[in-house]
C-alpha positions as a Markdown table, in Angstrom:
| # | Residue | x | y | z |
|---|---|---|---|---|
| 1 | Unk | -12.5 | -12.5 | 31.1 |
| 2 | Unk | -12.5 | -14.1 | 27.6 |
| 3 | Unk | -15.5 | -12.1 | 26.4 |
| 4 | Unk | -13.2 | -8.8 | 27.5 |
| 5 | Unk | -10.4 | -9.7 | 25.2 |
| 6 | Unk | -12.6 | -11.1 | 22.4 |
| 7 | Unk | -14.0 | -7.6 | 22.7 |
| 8 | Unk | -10.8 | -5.9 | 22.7 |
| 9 | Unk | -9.8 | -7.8 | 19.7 |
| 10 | Unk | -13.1 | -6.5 | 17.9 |
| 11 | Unk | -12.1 | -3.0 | 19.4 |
| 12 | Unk | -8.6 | -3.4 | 17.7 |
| 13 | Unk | -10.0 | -4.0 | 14.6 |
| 14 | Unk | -12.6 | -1.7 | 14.0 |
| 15 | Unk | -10.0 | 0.9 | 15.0 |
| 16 | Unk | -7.7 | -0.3 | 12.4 |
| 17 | Unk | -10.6 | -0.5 | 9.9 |
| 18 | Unk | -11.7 | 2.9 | 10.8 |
| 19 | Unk | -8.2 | 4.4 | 11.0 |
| 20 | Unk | -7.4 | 3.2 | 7.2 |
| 21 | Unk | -10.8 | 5.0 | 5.8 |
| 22 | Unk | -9.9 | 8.4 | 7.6 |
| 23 | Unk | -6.3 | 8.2 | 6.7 |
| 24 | Unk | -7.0 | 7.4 | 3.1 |
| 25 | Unk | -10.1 | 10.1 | 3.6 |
| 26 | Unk | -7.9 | 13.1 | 5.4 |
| 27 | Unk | -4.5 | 12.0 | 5.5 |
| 28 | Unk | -2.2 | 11.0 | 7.9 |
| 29 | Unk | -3.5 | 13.5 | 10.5 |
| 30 | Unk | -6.7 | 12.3 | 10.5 |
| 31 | Unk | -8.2 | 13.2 | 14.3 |
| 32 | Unk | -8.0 | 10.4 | 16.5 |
| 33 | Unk | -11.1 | 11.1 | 18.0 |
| 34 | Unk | -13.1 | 11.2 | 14.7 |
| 35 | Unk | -11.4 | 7.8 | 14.5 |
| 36 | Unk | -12.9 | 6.4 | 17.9 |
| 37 | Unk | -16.0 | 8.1 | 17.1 |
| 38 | Unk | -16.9 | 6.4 | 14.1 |
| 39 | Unk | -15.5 | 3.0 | 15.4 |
| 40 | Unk | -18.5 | 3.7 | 18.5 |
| 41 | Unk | -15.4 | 3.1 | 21.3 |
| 42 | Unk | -14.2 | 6.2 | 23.5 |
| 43 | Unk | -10.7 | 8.3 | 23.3 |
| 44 | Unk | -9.4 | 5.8 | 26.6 |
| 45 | Unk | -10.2 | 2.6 | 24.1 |
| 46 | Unk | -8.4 | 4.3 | 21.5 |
| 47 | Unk | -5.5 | 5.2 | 23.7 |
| 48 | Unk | -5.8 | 1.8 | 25.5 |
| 49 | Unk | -5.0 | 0.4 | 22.0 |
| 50 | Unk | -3.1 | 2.5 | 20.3 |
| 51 | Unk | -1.1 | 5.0 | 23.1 |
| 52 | Unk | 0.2 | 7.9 | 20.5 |
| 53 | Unk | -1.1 | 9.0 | 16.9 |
| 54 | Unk | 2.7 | 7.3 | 15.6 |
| 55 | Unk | 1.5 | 3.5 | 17.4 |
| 56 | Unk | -2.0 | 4.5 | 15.1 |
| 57 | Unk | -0.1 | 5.0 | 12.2 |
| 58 | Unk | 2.1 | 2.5 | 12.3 |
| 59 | Unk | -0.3 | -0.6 | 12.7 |
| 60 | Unk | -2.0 | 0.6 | 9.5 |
| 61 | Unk | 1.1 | 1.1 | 7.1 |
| 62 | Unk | 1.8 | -2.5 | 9.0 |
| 63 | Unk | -1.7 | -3.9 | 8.0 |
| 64 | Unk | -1.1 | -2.6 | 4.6 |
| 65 | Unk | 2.0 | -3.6 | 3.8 |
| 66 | Unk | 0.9 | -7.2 | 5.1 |
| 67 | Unk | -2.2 | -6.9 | 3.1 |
| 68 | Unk | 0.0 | -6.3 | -0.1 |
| 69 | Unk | 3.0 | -8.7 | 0.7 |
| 70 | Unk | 0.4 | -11.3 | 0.5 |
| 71 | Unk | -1.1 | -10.2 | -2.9 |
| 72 | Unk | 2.2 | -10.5 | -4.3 |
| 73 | Unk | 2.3 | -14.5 | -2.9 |
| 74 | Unk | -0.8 | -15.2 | -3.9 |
| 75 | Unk | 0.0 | -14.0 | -7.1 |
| 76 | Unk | 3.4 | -16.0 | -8.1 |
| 77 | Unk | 1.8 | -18.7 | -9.5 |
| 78 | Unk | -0.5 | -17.1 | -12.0 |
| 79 | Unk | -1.1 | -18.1 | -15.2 |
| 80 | Unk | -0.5 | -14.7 | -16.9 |
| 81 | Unk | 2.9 | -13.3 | -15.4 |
| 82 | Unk | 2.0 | -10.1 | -16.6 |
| 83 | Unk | -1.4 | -9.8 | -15.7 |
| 84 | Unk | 0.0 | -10.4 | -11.9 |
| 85 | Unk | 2.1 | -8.2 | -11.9 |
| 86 | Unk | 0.1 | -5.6 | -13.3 |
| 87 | Unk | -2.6 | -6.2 | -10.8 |
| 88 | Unk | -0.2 | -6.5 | -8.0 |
| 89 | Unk | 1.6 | -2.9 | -8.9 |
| 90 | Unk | -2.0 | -0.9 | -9.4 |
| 91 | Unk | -2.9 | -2.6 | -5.8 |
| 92 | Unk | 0.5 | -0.8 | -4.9 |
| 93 | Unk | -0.1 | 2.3 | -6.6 |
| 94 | Unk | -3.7 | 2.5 | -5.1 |
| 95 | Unk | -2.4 | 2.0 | -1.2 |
| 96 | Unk | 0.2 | 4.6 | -2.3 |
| 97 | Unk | -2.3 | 7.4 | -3.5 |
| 98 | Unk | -4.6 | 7.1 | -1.1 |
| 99 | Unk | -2.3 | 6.5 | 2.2 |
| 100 | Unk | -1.1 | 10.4 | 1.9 |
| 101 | Unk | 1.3 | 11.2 | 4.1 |
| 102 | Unk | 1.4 | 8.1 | 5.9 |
| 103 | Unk | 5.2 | 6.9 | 5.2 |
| 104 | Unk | 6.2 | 11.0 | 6.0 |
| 105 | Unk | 4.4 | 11.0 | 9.3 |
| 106 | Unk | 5.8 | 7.6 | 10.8 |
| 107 | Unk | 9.4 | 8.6 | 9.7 |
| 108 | Unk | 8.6 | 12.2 | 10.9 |
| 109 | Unk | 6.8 | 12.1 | 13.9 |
| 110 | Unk | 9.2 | 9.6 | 15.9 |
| 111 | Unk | 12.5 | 11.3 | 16.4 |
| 112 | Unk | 14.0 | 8.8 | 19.4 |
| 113 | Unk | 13.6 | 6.0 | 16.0 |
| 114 | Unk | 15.8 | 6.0 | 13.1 |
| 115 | Unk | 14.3 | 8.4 | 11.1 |
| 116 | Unk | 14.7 | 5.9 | 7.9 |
| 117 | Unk | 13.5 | 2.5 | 9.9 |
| 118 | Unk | 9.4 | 2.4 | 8.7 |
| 119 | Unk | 10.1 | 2.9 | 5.1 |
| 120 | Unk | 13.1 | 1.0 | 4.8 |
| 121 | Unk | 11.2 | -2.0 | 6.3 |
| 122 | Unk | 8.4 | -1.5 | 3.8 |
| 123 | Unk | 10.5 | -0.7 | 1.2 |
| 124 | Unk | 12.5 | -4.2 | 1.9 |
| 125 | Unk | 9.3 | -6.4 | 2.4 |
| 126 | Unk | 7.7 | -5.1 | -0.9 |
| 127 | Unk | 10.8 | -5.7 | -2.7 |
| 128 | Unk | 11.3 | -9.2 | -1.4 |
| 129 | Unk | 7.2 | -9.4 | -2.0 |
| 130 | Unk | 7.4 | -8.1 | -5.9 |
| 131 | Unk | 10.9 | -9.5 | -7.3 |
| 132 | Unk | 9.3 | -12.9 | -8.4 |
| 133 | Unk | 6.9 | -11.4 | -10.1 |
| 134 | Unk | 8.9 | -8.9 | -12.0 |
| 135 | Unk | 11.6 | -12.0 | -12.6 |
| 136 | Unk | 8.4 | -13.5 | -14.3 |
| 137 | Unk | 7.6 | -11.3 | -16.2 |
| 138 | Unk | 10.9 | -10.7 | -17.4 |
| 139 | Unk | 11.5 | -14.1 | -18.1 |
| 140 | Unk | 8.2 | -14.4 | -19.9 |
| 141 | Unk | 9.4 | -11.5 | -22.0 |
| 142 | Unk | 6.5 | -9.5 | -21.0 |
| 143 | Unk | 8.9 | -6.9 | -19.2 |
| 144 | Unk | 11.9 | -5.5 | -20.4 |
| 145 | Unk | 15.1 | -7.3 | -19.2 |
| 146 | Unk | 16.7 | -4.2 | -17.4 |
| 147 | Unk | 13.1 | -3.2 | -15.8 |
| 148 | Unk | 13.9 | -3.7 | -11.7 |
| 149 | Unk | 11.8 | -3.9 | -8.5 |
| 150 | Unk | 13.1 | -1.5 | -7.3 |
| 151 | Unk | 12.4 | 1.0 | -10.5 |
| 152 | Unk | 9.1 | 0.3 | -10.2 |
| 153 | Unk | 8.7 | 1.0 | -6.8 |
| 154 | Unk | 10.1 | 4.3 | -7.3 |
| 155 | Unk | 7.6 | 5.1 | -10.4 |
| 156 | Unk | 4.6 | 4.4 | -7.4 |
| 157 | Unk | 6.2 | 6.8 | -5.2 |
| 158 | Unk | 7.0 | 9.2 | -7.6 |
| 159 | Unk | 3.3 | 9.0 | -9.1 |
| 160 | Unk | 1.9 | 8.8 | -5.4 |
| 161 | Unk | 4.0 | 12.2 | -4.1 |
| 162 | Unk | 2.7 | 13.8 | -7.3 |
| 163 | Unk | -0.8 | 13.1 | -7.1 |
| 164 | Unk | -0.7 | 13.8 | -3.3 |
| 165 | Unk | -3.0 | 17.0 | -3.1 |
| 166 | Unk | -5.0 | 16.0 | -6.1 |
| 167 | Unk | -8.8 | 16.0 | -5.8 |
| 168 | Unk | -9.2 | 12.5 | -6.6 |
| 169 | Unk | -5.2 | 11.1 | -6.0 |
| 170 | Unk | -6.5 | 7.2 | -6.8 |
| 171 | Unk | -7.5 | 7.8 | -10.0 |
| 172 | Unk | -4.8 | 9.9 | -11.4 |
| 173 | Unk | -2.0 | 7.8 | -9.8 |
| 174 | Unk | -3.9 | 4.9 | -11.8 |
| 175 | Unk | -3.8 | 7.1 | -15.0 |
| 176 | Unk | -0.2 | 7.7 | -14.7 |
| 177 | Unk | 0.7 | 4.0 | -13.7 |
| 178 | Unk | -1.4 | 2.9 | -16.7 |
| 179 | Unk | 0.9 | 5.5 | -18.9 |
| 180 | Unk | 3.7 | 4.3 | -17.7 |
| 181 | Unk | 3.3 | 0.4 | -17.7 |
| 182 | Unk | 2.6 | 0.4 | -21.2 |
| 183 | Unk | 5.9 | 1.8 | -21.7 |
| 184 | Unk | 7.4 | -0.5 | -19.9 |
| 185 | Unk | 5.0 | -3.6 | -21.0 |
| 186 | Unk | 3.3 | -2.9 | -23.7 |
| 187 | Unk | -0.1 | -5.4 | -24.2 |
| 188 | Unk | 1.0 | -8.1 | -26.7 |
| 189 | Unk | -0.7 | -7.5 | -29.8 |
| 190 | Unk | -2.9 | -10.2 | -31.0 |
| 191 | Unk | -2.2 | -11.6 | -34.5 |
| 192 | Unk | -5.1 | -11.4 | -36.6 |
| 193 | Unk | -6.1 | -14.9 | -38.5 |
| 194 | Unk | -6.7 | -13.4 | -42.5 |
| 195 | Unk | -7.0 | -17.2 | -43.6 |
């Protein structure tokens, strides 16, 4: 019995591995049977696991919202305030592009929820997760003292909805974020010795 659920656990996993390359490949209606197919396990393992496209869905906006929650507290402590936060927003701004239609389809596809629940919860966790930072930054005067969490946040969705249906959405979020961010932190220009 232990090797079943040690194998389930594997099952879960690659699934969940799987899931996040197609999503970020095709979107958030990547086929669920391309999914199992690739992750070697048949469409009653993936329903087994995962009953409906939404349950799918969701455990990988959970994953990555986890994954970046945890980037942010790894992150507090850094030397550079804002070289952590910078890393921690493109980290954002990379899930965002590449996760199309992710957020959309969970609110979308579950009417008997409250429409808003999925993104509010990720909205709130990654605004708990990145407010020290930004407070850091701010404090180190590396970030304007008016720039918020939460206008940043917006910025990533903004750039991720606009680079949606480009060819290659990471990259041109990333060119945006970078255009932006040195708006709002500029690099600190080093002083140059002439003694």
């Amino acid at each position: 019995m232990p090797a079943q659920r040690a194998d389930a656990r594997r099952n879960y996993a690659r699934l969940l591995a799987v899931a996040e390359q197609e999503i970020a490949a095709h979107g958030a209606d990547a086929s669920l049977e391309q999914i199992g197919r690739i992750a070697g396990v048949g469409s009653a393992t993936v329903r087994r696991h995962f009953p409906s496209r939404h349950a799918l869905l969701d455990a990988v906006f959970r994953g990555l919202i986890e994954t970046l929650c945890d980037q942010a507290r790894a992150l507090r402590d850094a030397a550079d305030a804002r070289a952590a936060l910078l890393e921690w927003l493109n980290s954002v701004n990379g899930y965002a592009a590449t996760m199309r239609g992710l957020a959309m389809t969970l609110t979308g596809d579950c009417p008997s929820e409250p429409t808003e629940a999925h993104g509010h919860c990720a909205s709130t966790q990654l605004t708990h997760a990145g407010e020290p930072l930004v407070r850091r930054a701010v404090t180190d005067g590396a970030v304007a003292p008016d720039v918020t969490i939460d206008d940043l946040l917006g910025l990533i969705t903004g750039i991720a909805l606009a680079m949606e249906h480009h060819p290659d959405p990471a990259a041109d979020a990333k060119r945006l974020l970078d255009l932006a961010l040195a708006g709002i932190s500029p690099a600190p220009r080093r002083t140059v010795s002439t003694g």
